[in-house]
VEXFIKOL-647350 format. One record per atom (N, C-alpha, C): x, y, z. Coordinates in steps of 0.2 Angstrom, whole numbers, plus 2048, in hexadecimal, padded with zeros to 3 digits. Layout:
! residues N
+-----+-----+-----+
:  px :  py :  pz :
+-----+-----+-----+
:   X :   Y :   Z :
...
+-----+-----+-----+
This chain:
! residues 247
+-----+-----+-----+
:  px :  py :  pz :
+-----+-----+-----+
: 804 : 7FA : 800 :
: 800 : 800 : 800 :
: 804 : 806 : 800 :
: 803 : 80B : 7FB :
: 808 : 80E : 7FB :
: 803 : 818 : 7FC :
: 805 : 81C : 7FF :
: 7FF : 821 : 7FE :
: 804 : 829 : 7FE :
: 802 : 82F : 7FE :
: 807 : 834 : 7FD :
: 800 : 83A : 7FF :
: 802 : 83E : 803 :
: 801 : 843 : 804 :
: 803 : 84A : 7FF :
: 7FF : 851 : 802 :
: 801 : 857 : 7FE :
: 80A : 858 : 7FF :
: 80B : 855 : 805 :
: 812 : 858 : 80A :
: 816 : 854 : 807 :
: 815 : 84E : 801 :
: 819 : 849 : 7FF :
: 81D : 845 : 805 :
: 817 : 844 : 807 :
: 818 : 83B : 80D :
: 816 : 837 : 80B :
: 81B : 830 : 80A :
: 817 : 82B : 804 :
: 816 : 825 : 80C :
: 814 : 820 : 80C :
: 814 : 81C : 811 :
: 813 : 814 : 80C :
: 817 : 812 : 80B :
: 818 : 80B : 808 :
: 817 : 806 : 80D :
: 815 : 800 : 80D :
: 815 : 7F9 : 814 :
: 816 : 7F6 : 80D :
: 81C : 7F0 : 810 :
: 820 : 7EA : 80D :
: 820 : 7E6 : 812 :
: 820 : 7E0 : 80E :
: 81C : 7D8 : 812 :
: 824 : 7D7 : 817 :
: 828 : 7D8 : 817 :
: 82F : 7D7 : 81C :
: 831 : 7DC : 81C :
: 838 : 7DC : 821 :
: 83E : 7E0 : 823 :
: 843 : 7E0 : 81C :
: 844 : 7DA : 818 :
: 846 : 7D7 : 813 :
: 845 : 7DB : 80C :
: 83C : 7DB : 80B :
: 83D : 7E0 : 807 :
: 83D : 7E7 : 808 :
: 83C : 7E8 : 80D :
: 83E : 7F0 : 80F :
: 845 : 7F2 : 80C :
: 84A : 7EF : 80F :
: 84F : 7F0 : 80C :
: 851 : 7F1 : 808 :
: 84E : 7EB : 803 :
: 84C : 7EB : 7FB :
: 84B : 7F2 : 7F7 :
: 844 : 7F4 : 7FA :
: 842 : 7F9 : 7FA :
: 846 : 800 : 7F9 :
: 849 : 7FF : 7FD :
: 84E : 803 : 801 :
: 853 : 806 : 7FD :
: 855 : 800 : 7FA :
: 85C : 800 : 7F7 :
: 85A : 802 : 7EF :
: 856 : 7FF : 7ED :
: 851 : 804 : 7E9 :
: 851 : 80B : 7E7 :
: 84E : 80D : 7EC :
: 84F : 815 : 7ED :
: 856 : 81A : 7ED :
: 858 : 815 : 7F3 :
: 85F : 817 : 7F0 :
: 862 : 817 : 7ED :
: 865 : 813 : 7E7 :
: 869 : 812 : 7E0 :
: 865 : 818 : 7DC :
: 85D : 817 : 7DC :
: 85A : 81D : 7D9 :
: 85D : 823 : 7D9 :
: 85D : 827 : 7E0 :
: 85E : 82E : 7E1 :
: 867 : 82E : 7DE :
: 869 : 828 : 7E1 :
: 873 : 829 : 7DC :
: 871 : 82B : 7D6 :
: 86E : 826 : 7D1 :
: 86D : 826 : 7C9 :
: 86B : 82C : 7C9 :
: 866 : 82F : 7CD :
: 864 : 837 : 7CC :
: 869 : 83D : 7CC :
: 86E : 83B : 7CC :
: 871 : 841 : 7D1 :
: 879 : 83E : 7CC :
: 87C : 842 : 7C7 :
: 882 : 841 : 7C4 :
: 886 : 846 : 7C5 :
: 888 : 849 : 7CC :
: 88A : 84A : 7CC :
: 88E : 848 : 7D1 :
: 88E : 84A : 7D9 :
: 891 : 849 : 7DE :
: 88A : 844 : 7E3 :
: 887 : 840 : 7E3 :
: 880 : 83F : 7E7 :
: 883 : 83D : 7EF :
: 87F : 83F : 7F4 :
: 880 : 83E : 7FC :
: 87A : 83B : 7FF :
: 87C : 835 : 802 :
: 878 : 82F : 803 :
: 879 : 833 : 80C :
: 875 : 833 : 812 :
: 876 : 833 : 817 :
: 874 : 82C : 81D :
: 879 : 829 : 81D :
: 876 : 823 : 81E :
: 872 : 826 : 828 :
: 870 : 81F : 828 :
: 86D : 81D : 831 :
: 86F : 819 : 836 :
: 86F : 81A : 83C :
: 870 : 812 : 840 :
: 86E : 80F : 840 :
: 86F : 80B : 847 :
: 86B : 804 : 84B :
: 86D : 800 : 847 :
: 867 : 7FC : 847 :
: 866 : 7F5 : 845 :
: 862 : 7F5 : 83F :
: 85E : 7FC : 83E :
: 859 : 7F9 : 839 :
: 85A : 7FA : 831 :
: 861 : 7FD : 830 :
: 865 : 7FE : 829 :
: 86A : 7F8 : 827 :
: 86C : 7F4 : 82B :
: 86F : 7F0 : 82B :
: 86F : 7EB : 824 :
: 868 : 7E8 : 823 :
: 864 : 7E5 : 81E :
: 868 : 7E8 : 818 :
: 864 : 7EE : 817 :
: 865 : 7F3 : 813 :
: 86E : 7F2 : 810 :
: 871 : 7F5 : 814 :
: 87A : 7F4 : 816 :
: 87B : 7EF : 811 :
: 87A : 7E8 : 815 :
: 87B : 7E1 : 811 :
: 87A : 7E1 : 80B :
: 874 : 7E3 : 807 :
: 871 : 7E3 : 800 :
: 877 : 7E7 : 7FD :
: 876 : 7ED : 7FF :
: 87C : 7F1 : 7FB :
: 884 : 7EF : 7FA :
: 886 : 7ED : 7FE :
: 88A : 7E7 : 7FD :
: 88C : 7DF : 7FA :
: 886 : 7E1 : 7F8 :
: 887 : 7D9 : 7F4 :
: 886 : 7DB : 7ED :
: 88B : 7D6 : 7E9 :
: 88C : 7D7 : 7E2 :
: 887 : 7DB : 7DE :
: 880 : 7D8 : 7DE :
: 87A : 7D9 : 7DA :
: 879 : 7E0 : 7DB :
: 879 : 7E5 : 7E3 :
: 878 : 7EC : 7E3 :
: 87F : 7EF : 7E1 :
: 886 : 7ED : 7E3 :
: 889 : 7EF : 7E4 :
: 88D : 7F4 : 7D9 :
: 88A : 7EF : 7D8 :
: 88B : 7EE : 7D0 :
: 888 : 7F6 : 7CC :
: 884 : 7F9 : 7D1 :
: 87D : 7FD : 7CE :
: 87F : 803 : 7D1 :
: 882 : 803 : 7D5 :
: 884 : 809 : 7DA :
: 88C : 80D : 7D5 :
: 88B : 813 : 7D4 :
: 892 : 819 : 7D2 :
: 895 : 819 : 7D9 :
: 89A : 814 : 7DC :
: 89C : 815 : 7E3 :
: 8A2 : 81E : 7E3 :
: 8A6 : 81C : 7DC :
: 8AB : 822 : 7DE :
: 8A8 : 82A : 7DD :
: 8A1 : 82B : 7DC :
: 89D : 831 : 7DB :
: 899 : 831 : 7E1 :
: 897 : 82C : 7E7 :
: 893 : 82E : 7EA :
: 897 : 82C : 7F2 :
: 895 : 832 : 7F6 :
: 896 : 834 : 7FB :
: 891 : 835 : 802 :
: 894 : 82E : 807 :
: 88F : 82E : 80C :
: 893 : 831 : 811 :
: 88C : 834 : 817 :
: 88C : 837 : 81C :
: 887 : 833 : 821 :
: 887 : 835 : 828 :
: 883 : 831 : 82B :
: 880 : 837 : 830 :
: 878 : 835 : 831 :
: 873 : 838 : 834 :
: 876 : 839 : 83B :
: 879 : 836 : 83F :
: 878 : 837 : 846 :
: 87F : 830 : 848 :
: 882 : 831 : 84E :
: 887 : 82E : 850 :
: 886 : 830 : 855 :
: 88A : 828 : 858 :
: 88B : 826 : 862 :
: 891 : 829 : 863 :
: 892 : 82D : 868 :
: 89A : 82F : 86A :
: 89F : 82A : 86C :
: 89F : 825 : 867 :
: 8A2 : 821 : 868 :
: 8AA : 820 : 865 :
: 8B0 : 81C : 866 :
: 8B4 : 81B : 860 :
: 8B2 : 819 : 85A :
: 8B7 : 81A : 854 :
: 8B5 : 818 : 84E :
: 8B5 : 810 : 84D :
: 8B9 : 80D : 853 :
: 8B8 : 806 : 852 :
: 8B2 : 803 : 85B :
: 8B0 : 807 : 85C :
: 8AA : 804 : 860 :
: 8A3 : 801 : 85C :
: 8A1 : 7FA : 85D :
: 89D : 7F8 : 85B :
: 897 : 7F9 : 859 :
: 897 : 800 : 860 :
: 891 : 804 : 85F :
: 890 : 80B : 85B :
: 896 : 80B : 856 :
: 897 : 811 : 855 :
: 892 : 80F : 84C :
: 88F : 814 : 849 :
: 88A : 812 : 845 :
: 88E : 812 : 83E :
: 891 : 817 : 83B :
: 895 : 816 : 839 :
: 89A : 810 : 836 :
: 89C : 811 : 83D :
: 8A2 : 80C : 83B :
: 89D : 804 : 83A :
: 897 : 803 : 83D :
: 895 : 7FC : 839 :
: 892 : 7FC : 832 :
: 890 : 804 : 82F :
: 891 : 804 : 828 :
: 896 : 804 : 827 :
: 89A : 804 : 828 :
: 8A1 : 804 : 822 :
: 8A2 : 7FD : 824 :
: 8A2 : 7F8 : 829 :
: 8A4 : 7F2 : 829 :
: 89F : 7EB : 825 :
: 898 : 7F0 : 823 :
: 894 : 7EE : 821 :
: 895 : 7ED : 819 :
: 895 : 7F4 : 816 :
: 897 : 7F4 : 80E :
: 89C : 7FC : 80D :
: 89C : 800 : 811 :
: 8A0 : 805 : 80E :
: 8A8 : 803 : 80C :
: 8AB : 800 : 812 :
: 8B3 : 7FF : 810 :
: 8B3 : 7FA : 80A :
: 8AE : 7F7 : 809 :
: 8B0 : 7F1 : 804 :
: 8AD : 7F5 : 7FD :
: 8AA : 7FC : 7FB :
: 8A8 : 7FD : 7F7 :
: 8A7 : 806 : 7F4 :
: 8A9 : 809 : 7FC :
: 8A9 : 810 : 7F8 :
: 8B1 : 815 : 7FB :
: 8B2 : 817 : 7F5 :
: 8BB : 81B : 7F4 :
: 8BA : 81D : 7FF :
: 8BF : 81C : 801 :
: 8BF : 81E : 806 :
: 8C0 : 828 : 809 :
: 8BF : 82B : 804 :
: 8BF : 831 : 805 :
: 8B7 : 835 : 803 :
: 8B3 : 82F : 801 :
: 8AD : 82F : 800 :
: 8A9 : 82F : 807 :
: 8AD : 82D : 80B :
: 8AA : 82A : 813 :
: 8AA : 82F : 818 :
: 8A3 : 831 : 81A :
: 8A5 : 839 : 81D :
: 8A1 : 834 : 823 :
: 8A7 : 834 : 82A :
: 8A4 : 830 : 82E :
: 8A6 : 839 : 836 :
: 8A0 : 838 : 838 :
: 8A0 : 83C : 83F :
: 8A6 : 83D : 843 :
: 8A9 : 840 : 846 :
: 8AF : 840 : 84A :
: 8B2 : 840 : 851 :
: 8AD : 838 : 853 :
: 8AE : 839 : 858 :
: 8B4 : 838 : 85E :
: 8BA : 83A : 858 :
: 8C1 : 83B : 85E :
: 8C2 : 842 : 85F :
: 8BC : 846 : 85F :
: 8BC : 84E : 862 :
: 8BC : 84E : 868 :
: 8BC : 853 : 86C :
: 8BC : 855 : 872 :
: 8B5 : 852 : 877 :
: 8AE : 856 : 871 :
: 8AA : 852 : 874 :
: 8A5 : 853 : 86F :
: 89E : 84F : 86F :
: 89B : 850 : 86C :
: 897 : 856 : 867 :
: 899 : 85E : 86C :
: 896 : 862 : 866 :
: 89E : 863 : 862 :
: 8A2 : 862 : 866 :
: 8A7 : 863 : 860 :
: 8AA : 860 : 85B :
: 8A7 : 859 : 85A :
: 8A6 : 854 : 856 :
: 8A2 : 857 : 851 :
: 89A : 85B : 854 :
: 895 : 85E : 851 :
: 898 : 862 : 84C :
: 89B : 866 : 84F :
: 89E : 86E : 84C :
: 8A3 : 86B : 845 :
: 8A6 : 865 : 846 :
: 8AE : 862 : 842 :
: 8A6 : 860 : 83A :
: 8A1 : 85C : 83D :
: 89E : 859 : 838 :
: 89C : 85D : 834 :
: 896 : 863 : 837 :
: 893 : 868 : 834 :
: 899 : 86D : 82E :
: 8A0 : 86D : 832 :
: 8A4 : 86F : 82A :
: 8A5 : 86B : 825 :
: 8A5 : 867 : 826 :
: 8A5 : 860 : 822 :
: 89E : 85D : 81E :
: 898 : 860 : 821 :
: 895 : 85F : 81C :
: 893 : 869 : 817 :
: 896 : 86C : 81C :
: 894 : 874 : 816 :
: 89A : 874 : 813 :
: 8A1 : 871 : 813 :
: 8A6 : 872 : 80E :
: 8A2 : 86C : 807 :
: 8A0 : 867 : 809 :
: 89D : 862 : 804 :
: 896 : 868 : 800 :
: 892 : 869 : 803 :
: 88D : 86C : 801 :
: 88F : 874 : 7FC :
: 895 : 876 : 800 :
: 896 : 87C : 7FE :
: 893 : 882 : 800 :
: 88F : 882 : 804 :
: 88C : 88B : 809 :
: 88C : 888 : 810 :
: 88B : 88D : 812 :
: 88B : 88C : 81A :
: 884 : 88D : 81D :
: 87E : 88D : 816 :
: 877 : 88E : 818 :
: 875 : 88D : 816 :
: 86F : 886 : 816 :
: 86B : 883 : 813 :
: 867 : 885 : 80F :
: 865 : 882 : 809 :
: 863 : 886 : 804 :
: 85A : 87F : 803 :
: 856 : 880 : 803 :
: 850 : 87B : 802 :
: 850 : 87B : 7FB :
: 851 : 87E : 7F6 :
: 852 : 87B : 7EF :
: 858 : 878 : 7EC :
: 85D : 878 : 7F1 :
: 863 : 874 : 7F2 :
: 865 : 86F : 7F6 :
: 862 : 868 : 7F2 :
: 863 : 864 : 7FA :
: 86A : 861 : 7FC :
: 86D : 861 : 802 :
: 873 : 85F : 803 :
: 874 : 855 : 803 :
: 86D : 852 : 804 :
: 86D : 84C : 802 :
: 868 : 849 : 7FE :
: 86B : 845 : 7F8 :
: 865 : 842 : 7F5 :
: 860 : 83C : 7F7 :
: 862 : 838 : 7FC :
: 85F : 835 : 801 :
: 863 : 836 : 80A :
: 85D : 837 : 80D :
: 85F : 835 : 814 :
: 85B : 831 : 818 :
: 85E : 82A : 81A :
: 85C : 824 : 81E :
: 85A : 828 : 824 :
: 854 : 824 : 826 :
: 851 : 826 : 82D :
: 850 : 81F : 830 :
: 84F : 81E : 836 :
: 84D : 818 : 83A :
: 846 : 81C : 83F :
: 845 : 819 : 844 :
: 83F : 81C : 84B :
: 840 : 819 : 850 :
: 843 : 81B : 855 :
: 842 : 818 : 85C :
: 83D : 816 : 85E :
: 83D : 813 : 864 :
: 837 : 80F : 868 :
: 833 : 815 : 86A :
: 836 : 81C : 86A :
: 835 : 822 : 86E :
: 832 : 827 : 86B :
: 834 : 824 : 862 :
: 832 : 82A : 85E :
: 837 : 82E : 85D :
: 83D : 82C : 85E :
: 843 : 830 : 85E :
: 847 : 82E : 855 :
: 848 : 833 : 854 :
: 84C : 831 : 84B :
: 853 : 833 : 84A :
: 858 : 832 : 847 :
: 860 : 835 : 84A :
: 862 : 833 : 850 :
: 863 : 839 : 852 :
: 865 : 83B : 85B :
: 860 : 83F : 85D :
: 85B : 83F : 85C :
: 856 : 847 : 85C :
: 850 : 844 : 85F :
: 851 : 841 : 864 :
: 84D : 840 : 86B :
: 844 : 844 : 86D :
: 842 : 840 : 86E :
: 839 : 845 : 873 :
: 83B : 84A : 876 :
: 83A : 850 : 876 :
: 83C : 857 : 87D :
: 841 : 859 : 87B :
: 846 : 857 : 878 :
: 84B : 859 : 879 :
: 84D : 862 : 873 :
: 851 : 867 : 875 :
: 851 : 86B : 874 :
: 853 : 86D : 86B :
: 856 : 866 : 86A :
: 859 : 866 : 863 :
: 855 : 866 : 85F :
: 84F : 862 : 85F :
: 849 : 864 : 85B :
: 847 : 86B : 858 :
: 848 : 870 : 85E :
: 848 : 876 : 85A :
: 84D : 87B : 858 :
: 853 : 878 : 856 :
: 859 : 879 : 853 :
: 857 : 87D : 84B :
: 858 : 883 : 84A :
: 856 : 885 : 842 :
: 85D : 886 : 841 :
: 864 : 888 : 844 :
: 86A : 88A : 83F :
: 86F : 884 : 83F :
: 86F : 882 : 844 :
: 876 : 87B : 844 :
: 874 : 876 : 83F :
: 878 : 875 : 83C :
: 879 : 86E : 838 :
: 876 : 868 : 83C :
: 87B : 868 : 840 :
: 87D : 861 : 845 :
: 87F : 864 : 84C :
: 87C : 85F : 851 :
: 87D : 860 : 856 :
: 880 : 85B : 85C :
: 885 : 85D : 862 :
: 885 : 85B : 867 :
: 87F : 856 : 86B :
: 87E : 850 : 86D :
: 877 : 84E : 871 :
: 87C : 84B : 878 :
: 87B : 850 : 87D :
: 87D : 84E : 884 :
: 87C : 847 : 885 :
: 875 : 845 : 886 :
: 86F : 841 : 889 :
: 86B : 83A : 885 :
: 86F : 836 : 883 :
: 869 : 833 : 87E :
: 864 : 82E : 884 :
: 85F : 82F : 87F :
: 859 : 82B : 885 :
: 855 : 824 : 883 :
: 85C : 821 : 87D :
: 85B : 819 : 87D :
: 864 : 817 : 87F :
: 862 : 811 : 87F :
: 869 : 80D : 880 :
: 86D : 80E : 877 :
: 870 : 80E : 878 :
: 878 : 80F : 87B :
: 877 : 816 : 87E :
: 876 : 816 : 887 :
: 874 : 81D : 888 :
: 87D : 821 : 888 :
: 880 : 824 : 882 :
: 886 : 826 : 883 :
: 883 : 82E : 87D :
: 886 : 833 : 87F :
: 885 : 839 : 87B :
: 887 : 836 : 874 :
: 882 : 83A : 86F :
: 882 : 83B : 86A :
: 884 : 840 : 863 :
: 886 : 840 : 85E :
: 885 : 848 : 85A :
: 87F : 845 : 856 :
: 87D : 849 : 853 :
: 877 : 848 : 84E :
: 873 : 84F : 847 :
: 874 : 84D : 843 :
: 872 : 852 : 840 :
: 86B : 856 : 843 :
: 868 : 85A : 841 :
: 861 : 85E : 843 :
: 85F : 85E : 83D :
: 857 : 862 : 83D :
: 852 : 85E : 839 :
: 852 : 862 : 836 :
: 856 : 866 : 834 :
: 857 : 86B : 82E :
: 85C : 869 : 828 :
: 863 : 865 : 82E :
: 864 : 864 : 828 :
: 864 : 85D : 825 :
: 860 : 85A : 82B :
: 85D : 853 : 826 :
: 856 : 854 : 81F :
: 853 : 859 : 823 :
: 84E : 85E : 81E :
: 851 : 85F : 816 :
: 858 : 860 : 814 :
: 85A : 864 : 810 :
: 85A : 85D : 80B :
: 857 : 858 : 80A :
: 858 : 854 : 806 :
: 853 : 852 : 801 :
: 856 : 84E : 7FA :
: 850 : 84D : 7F5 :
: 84A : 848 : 7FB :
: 84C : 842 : 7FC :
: 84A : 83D : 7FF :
: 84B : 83D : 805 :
: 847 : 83C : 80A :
: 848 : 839 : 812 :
: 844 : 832 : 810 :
: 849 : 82C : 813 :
: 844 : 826 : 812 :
: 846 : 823 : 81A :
: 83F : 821 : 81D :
: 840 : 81E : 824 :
: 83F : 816 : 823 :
: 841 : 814 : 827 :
: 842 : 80B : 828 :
: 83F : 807 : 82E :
: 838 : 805 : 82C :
: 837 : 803 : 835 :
: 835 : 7FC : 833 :
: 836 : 7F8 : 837 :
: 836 : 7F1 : 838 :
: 835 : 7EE : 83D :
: 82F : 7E9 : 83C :
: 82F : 7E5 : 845 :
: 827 : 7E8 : 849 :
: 826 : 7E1 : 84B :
: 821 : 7E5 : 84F :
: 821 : 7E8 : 853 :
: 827 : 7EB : 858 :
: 827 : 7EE : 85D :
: 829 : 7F5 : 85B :
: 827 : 7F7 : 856 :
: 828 : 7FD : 852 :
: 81F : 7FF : 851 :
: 81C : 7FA : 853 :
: 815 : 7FD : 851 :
: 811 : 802 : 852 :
: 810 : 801 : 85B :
: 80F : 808 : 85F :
: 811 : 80D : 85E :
: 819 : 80F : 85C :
: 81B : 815 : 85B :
: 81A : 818 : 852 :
: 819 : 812 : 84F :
: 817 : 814 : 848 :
: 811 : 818 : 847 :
: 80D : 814 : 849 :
: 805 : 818 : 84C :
: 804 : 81D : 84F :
: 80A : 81D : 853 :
: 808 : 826 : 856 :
: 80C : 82A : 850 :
: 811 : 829 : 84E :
: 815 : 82D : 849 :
: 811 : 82F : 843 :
: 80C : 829 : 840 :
: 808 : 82B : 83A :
: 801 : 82E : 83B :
: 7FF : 82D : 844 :
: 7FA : 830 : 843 :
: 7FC : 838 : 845 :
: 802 : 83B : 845 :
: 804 : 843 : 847 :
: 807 : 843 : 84D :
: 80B : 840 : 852 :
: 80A : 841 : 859 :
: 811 : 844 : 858 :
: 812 : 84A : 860 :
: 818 : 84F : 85D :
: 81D : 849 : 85F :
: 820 : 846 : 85A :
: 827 : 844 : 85D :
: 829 : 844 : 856 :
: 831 : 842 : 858 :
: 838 : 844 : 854 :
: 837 : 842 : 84D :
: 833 : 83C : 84D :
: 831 : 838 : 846 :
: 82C : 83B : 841 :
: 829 : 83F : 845 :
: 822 : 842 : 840 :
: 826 : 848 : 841 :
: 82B : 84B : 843 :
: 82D : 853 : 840 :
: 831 : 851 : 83B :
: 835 : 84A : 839 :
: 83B : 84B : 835 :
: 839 : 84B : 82E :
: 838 : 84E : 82A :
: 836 : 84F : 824 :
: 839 : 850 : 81E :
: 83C : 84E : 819 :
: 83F : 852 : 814 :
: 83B : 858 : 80F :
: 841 : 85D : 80E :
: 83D : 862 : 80A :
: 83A : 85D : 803 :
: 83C : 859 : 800 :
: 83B : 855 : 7FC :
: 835 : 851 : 7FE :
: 838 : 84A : 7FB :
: 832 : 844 : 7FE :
: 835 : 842 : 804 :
: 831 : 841 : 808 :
: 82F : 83B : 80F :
: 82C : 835 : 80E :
: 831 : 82F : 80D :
: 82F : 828 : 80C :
: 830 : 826 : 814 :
: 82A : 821 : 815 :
: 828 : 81D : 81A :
: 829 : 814 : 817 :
: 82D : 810 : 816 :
: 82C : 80B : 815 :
: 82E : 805 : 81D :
: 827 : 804 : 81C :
: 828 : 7FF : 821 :
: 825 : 7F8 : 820 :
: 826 : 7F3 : 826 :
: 823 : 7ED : 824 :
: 81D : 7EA : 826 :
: 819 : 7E5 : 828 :
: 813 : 7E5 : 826 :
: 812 : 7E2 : 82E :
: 818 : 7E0 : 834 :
: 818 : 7E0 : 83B :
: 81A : 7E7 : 83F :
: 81C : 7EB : 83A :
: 81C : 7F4 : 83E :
: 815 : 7F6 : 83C :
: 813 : 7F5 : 837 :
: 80F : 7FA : 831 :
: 808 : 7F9 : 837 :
: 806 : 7F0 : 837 :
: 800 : 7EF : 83A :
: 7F9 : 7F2 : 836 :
: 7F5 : 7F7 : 83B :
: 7EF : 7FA : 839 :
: 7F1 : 7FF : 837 :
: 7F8 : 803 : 838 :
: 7F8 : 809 : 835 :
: 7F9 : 809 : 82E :
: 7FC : 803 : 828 :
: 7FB : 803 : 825 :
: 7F4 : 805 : 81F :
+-----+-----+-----+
């Protein structure tokens, strides 16, 4: 079932996690093929990109992808080391980046700064020297796709319920003292302006214990998943154990 809104919200439900990815990975090589010139994928953490990750790495996607033209970045990062398990990043590039894209293509978060906003501050020039201004421009997107996931809590990135970062209009990316799931270790995290700045947002929700929070996200409730929008499309593709009734 697939349906779209004036605001370009599409909401897709697929019979698995499996095809989601599928899905997924779909969309993605699209917006590369779209884009001849420089394209910027911003990937996502956890566990629920993982699928996704595997696919693109295996011969069949990997064959379809201009790897030495496209350049990934990542939504949001654990203050962790580059080689911590938890680190989100680093299990894309263990996934399919090291095995598949020029390694200066790899814009991973910096987390051997001093501390989290200034990890923030190192990122945010490194994505406005890639972009070129220092001010977001909504008829110029800085990514042609950005991965989204949803916490148990409604949370997307690092961009938590209550939390003050939601109403960020100038920072790129930010410092998160606090995160309020496990791994409870501070975070940096882009702000929804400049996830905003994109052709595509595409979200990934799987599992039935994504149901509850799905339901409250599609039916409007303030949390972090229902603010995050792209100025573009907003894809929702999830599976048919998160989707449930909201389907």
């Amino acid at each position: 079932m697939t349906s779209a809104d004036a605001a370009e919200r599409r909401f897709q439900m697929l019979p698995d996690a499996q095809t989601v990815a599928a899905e997924a990975a779909a969309h993605l090589i699209a917006r590369i093929a779209g884009n001849q010139t420089r394209p910027a994928i911003c990937l996502t953490g956890g566990s629920g990109p993982k699928a996704l990750y595997a696919l693109l790495g295996n011969s069949g996607y990997r064959s379809r992808i201009a790897w030495d033209r496209v350049h990934w970045f990542i939504g949001d990062e654990r203050f962790v080391s580059a080689d911590d398990p938890r680190n989100n990043m680093a299990a894309a590039r263990e996934i399919f980046l090291d095995r598949c894209a020029p390694p200066d293509n790899i814009h991973p978060i910096p987390t051997d700064a001093r501390d989290p906003d200034a990890a923030a501050r190192l990122y945010e020039r490194d994505l406005q020297a890639f972009y070129g201004a220092r001010r977001l421009d909504a008829g110029r997107p800085l990514f042609d796709l950005v991965l989204m996931g949803l916490g148990p809590d409604g949370h997307t990135a690092s961009l938590f319920p209550g939390d003050t970062a939601l109403t960020e209009t100038e920072r790129w990316v930010i410092g998160v003292d606090h995160a309020h799931v496990e791994p409870f270790v501070p975070r940096v995290t882009l702000t929804l302006p400049a996830l905003a700045c994109s052709r595509e947002m595409l979200f990934l929700v799987s599992g039935e214990a994504k149901r509850d929070i799905l339901s409250k996200v599609m039916a409007g409730a303030d949390l972090p998943g229902t603010r995050a929008r792209s100025n573009g499309v907003t894809t929702w593709l999830t599976d048919a154990a998160a989707a449930g009734r909201t389907a």
